[in-house]
DSSP file (Angstrom, degrees, kcal/mol; ACC not computed):
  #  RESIDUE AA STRUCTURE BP1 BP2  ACC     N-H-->O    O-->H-N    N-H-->O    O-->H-N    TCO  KAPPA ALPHA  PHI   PSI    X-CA   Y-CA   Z-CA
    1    1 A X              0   0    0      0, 0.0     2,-0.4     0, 0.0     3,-0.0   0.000 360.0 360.0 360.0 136.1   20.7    6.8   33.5
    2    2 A X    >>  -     0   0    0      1,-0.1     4,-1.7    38,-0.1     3,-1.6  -0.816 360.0-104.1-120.0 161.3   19.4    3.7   32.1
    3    3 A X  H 3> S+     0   0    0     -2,-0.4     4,-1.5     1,-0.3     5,-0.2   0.769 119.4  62.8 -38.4 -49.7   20.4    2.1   28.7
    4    4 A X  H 3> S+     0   0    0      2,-0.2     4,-0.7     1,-0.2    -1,-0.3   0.823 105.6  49.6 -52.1 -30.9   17.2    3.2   26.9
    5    5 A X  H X> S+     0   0    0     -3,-1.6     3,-1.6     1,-0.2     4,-0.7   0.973 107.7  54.1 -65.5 -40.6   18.5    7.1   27.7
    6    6 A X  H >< S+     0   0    0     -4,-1.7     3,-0.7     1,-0.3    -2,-0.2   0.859 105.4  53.0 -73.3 -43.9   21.9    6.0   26.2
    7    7 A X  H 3< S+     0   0    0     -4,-1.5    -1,-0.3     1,-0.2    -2,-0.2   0.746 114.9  48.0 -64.8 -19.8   19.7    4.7   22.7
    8    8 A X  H << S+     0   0    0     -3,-1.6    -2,-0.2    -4,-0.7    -1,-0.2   0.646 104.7  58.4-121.8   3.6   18.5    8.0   22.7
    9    9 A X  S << S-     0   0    0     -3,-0.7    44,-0.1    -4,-0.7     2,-0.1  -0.711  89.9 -80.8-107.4 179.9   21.4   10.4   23.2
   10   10 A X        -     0   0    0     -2,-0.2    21,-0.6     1,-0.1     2,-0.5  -0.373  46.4-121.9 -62.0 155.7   24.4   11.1   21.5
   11   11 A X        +     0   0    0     19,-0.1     2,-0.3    20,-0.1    -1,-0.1  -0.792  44.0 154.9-115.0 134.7   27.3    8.8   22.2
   12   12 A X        +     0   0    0     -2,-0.5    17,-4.6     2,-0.1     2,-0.3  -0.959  22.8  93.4-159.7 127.3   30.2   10.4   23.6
   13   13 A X  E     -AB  28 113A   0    100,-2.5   100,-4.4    15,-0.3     2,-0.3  -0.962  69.6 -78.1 150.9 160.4   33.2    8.5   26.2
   14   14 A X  E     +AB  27 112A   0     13,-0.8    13,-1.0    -2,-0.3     2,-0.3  -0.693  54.6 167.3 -84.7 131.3   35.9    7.0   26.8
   15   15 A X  E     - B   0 111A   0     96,-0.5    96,-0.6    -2,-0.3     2,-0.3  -0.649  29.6-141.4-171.8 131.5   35.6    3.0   26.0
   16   16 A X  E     - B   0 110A   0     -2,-0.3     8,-3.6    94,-0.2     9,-0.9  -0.515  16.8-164.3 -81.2 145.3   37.9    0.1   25.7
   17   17 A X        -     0   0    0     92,-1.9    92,-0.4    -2,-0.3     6,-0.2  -0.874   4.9-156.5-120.7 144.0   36.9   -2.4   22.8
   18   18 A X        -     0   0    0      4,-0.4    91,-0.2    -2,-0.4    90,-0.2  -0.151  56.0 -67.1 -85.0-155.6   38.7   -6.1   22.9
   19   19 A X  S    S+     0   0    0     88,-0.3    89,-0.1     1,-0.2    49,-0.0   0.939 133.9  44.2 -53.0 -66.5   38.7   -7.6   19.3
   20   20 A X  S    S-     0   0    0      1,-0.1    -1,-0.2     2,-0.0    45,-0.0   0.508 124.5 -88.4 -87.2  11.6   35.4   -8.2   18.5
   21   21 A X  S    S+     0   0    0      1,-0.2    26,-0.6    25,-0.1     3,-0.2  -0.008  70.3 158.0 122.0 -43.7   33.8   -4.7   19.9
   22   22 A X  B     -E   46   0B   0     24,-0.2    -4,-0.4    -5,-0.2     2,-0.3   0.240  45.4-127.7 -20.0 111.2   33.2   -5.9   23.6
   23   23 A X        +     0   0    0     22,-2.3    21,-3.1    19,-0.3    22,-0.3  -0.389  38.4 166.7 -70.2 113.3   33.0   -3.2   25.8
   24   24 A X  S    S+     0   0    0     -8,-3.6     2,-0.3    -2,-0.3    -1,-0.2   0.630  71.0  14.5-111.6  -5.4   35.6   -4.0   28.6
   25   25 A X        -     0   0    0     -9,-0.9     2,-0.2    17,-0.1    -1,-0.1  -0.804  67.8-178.4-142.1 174.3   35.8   -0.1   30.4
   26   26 A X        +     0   0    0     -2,-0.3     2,-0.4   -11,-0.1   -11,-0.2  -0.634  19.1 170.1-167.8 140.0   33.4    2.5   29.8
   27   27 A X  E     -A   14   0A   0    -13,-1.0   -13,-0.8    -2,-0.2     2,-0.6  -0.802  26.0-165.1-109.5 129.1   33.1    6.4   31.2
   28   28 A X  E     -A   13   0A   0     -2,-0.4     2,-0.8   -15,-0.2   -15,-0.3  -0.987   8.9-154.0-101.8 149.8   30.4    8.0   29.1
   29   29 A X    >   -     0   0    0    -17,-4.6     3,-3.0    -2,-0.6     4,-0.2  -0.616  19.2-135.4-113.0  85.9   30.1   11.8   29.1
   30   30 A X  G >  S+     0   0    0     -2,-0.8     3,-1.1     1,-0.3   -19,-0.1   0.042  85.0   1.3 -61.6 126.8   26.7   12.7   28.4
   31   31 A X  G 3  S-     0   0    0    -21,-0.6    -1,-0.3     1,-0.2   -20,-0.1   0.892 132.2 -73.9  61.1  32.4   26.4   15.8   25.6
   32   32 A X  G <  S+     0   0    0     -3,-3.0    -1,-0.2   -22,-0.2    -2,-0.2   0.251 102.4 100.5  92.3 -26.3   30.1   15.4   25.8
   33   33 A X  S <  S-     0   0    0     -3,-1.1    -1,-0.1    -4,-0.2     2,-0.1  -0.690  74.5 -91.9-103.2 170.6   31.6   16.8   29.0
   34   34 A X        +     0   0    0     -2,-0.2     2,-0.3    -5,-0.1    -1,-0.1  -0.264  47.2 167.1 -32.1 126.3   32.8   15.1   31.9
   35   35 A X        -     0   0    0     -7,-0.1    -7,-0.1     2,-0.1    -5,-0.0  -0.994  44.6-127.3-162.1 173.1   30.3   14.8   34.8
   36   36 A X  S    S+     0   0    0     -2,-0.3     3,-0.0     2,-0.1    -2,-0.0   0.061  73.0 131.7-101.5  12.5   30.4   12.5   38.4
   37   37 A X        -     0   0    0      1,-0.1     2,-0.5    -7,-0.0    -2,-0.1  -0.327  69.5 -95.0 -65.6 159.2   26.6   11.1   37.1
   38   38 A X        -     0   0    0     -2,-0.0     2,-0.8   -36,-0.0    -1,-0.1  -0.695  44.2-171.2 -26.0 102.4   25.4    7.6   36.9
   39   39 A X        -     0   0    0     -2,-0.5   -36,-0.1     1,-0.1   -37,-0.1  -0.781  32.1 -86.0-106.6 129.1   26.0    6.4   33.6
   40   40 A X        -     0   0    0     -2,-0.8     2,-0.6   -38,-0.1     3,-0.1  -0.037  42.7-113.5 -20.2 145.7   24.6    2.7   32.1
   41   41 A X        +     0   0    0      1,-0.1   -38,-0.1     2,-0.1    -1,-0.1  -0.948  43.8 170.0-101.8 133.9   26.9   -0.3   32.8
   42   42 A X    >   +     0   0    0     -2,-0.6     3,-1.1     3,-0.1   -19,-0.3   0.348  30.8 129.6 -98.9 -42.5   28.1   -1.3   29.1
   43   43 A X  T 3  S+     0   0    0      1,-0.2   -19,-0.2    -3,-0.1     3,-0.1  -0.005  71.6  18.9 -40.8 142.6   30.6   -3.6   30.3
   44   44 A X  T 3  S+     0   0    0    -21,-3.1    -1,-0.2     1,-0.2     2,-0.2   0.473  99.8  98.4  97.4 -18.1   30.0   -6.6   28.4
   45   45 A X  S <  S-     0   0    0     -3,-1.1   -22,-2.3   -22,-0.3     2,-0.6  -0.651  76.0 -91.3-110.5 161.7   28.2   -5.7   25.8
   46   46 A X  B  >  -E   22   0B   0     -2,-0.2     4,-2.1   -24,-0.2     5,-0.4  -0.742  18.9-152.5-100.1 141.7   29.1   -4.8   22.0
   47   47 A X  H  >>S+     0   0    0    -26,-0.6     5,-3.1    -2,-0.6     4,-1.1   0.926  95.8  39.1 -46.4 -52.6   30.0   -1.3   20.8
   48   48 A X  H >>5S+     0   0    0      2,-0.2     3,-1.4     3,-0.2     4,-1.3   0.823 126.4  31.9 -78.0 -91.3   28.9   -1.7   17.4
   49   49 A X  H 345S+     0   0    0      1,-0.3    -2,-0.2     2,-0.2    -1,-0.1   0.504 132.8  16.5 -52.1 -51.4   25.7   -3.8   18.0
   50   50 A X  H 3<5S+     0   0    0     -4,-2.1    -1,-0.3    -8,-0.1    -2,-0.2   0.025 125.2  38.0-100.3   3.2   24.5   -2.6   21.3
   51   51 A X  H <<5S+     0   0    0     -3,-1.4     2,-0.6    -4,-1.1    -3,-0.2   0.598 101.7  60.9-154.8 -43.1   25.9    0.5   22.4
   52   52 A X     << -     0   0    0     -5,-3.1     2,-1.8    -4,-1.3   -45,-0.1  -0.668  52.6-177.7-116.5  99.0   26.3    2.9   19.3
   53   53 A X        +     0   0    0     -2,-0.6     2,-0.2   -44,-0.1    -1,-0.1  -0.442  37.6 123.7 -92.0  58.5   23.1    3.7   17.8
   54   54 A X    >   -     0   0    0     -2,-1.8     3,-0.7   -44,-0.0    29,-0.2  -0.784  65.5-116.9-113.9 156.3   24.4    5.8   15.0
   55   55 A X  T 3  S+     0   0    0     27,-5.5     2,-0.3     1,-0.3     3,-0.1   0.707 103.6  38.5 -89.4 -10.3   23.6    5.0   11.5
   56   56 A X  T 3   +     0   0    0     26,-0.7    -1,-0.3     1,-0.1     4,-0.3  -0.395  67.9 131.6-130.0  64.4   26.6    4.4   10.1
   57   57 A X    <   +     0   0    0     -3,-0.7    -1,-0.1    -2,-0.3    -5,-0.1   0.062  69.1  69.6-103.9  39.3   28.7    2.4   12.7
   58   58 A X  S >> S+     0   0    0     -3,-0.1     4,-3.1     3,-0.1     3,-0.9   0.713 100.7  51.5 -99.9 -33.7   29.7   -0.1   10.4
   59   59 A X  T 34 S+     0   0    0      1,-0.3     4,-0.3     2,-0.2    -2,-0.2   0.601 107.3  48.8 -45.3 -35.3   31.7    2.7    9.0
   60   60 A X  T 34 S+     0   0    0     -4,-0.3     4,-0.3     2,-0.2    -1,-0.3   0.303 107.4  58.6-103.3   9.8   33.1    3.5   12.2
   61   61 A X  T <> S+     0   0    0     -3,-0.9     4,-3.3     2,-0.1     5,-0.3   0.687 108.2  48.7 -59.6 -67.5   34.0   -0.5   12.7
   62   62 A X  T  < S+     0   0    0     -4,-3.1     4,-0.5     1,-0.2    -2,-0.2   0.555 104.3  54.8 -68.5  -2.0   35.9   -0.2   10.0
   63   63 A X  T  > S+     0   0    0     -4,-0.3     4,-2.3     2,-0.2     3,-0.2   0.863 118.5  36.1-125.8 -79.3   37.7    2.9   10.9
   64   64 A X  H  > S+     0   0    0     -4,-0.3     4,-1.5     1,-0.2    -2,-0.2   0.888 111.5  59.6 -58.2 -39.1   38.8    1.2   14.3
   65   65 A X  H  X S+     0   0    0     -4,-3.3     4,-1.8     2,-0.2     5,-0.3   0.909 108.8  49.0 -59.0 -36.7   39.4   -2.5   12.8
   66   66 A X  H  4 S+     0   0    0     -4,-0.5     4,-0.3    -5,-0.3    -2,-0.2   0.866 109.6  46.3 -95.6  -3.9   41.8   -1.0   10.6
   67   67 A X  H  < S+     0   0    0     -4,-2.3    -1,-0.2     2,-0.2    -2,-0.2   0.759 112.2  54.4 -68.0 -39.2   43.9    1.1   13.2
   68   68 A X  H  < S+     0   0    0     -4,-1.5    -2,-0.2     1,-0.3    -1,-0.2   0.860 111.7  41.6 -81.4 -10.8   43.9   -2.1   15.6
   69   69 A X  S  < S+     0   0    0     -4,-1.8    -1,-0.3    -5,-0.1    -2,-0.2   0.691 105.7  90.9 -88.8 -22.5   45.5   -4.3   12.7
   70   70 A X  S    S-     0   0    0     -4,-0.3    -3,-0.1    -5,-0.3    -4,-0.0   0.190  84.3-127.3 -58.6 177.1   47.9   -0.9   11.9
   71   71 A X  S    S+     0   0    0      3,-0.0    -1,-0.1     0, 0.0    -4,-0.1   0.721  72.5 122.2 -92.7 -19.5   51.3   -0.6   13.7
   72   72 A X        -     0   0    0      1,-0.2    24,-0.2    23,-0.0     3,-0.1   0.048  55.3-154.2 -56.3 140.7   50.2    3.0   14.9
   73   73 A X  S    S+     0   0    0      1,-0.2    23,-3.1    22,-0.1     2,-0.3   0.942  76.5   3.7 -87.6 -25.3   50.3    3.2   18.4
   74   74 A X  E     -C   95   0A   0     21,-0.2     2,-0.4     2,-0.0    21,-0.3  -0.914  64.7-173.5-144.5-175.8   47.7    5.9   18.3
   75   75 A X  E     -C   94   0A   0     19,-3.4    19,-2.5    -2,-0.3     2,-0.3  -0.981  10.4-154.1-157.4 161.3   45.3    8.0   15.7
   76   76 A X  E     +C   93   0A   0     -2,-0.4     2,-0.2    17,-0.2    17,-0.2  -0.938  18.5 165.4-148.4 126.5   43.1   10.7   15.5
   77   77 A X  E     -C   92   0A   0     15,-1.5    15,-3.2    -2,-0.3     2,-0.3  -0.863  37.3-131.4-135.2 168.2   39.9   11.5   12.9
   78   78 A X  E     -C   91   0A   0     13,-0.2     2,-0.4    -2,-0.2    13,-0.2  -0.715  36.1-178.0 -86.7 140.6   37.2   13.6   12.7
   79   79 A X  E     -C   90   0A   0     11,-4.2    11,-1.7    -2,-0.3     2,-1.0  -0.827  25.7-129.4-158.9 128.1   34.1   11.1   11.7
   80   80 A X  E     -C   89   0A   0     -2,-0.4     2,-0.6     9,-0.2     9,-0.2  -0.567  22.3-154.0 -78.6  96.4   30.2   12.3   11.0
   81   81 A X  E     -C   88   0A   0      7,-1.6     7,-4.3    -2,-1.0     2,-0.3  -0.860  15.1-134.5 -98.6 129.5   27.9   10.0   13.1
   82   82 A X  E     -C   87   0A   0     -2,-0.6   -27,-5.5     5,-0.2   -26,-0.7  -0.725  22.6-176.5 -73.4 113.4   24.4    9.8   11.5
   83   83 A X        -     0   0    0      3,-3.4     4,-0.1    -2,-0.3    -2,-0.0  -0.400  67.7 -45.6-121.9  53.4   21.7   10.2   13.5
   84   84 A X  S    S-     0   0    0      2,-0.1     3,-0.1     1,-0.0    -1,-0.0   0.778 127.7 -40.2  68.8  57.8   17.9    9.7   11.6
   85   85 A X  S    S+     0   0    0      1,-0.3     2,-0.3     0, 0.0    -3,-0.0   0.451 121.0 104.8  87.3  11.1   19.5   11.9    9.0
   86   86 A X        -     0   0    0      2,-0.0    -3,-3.4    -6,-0.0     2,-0.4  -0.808  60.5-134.2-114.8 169.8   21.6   14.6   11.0
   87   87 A X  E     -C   82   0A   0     -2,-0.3     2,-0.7    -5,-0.2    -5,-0.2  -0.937  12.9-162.5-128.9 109.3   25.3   14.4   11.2
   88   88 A X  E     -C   81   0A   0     -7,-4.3    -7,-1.6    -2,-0.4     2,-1.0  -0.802  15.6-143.4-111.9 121.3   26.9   14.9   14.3
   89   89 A X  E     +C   80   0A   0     -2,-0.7    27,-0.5    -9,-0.2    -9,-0.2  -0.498  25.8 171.8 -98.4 104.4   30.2   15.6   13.9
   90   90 A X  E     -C   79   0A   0    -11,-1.7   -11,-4.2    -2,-1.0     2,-0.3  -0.415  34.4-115.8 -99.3-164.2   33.0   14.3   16.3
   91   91 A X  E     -CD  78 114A   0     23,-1.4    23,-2.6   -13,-0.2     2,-0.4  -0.917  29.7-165.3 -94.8 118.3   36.5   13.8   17.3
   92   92 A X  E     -CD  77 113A   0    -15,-3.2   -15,-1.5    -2,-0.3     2,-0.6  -0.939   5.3-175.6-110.6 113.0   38.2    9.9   17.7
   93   93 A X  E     +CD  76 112A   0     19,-1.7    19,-2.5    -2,-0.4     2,-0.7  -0.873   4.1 179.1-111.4 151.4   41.0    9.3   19.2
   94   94 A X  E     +CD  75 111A   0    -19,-2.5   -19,-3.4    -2,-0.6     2,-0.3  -0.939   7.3 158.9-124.4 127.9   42.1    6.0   19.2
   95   95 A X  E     -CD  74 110A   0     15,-1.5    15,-3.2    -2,-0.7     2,-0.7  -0.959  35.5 -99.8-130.5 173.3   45.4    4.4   20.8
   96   96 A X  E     - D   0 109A   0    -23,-3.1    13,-0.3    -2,-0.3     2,-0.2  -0.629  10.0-154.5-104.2 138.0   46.4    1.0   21.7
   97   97 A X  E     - D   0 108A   0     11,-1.9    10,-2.9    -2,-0.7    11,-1.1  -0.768  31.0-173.2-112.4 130.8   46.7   -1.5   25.1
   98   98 A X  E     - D   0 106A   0      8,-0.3     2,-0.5    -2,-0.2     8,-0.2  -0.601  29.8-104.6-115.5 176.3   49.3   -4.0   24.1
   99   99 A X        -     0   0    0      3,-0.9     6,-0.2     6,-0.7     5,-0.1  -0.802  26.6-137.1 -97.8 140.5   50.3   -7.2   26.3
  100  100 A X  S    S+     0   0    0     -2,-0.5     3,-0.5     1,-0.2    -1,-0.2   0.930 100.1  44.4 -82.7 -18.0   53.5   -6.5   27.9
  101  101 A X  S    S+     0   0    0      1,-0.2     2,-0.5    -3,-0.1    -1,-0.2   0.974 124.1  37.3 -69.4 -35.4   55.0  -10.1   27.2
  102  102 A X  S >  S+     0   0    0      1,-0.1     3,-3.0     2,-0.0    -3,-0.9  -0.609  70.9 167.6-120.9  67.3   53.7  -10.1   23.7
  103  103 A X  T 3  S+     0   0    0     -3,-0.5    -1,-0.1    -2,-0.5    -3,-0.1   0.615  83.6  59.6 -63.1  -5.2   54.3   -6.0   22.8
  104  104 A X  T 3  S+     0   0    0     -5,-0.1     2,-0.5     2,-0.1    -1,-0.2   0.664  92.4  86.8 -95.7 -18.7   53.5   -7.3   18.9
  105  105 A X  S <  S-     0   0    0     -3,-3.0     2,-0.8    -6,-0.2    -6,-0.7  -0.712  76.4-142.1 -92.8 121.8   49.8   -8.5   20.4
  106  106 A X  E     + D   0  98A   0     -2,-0.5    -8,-0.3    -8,-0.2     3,-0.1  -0.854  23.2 177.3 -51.2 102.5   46.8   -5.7   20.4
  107  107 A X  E     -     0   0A   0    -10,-2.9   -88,-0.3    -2,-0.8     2,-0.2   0.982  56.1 -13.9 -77.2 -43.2   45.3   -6.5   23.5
  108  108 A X  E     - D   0  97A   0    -11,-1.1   -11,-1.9   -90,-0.2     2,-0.5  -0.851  56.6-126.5-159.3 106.3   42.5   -3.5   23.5
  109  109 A X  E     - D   0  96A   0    -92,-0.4   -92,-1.9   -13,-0.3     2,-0.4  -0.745   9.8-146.4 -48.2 104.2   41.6   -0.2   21.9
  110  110 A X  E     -BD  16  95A   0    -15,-3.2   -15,-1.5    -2,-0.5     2,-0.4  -0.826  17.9-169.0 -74.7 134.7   40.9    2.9   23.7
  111  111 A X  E     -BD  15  94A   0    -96,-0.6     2,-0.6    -2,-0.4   -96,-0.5  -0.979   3.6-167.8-144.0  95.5   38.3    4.7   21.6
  112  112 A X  E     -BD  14  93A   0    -19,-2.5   -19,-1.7    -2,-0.4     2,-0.5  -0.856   8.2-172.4 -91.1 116.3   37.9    8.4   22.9
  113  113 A X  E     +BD  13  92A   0   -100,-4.4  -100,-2.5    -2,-0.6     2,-0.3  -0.961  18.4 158.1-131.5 102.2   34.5    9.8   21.1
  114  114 A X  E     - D   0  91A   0    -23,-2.6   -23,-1.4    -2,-0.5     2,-0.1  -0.860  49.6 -69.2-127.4 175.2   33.9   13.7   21.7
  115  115 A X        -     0   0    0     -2,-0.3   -25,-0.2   -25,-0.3   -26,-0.1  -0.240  54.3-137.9 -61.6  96.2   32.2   16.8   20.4
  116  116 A X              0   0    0    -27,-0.5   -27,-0.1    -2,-0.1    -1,-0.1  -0.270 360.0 360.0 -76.3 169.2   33.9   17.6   17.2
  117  117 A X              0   0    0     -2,-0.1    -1,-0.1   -27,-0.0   -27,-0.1   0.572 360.0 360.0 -94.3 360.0   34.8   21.6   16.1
């Protein structure tokens, strides 16, 4: 699957974010489920600029900036990703990879993005 497929489906995965968005893991699950496919390498790249080509991911930036500055160790929302004017509606769950010397430090965000109900 090459990156241009990835611009053109819905975005659904597992993916660890550093600070600024950097994609440091990635599984994507294409139309949502699990599968043993060939997926785009991501690593590297940023979520929000490069990688989720929804229309309102600045919305979903802020959603995830303000869990990784929270104390929670993990969260769950429902959140409408806009797609040239349809709404597809998932499930996020988000928890957090801490440094074990420095347990006070966010190291990483897991950001689980699936098929909402």
């Amino acid at each position: 699957m090459s990156a241009v497929l990835l611009m053109e489906q819905k975005l659904f995965g597992l993916f660890e974010l550093d600070d600024a968005g950097t994609v440091l893991y990635s599984r994507i699950e294409p139309e949502g489920e699990p599968h043993d496919g060939i997926a785009p390498d991501i690593n590297g790249l940023n979520f929000y600029e490069q990688v989720a080509h929804f229309e309102n991911v600045e919305e979903f930036r802020r959603r995830v900036t303000q869990f990784a500055r929270s104390s929670s160790p993990v969260d769950s929302f429902k959140f409408d990703c806009c797609y040239e004017g349809t709404a597809q509606t998932v499930k996020v769950l988000l928890a957090r990879i801490r440094e074990r010397v420095d347990n006070d430090r966010t190291k990483s965000v897991l950001v689980h993005i699936r098929k909402g109900a």
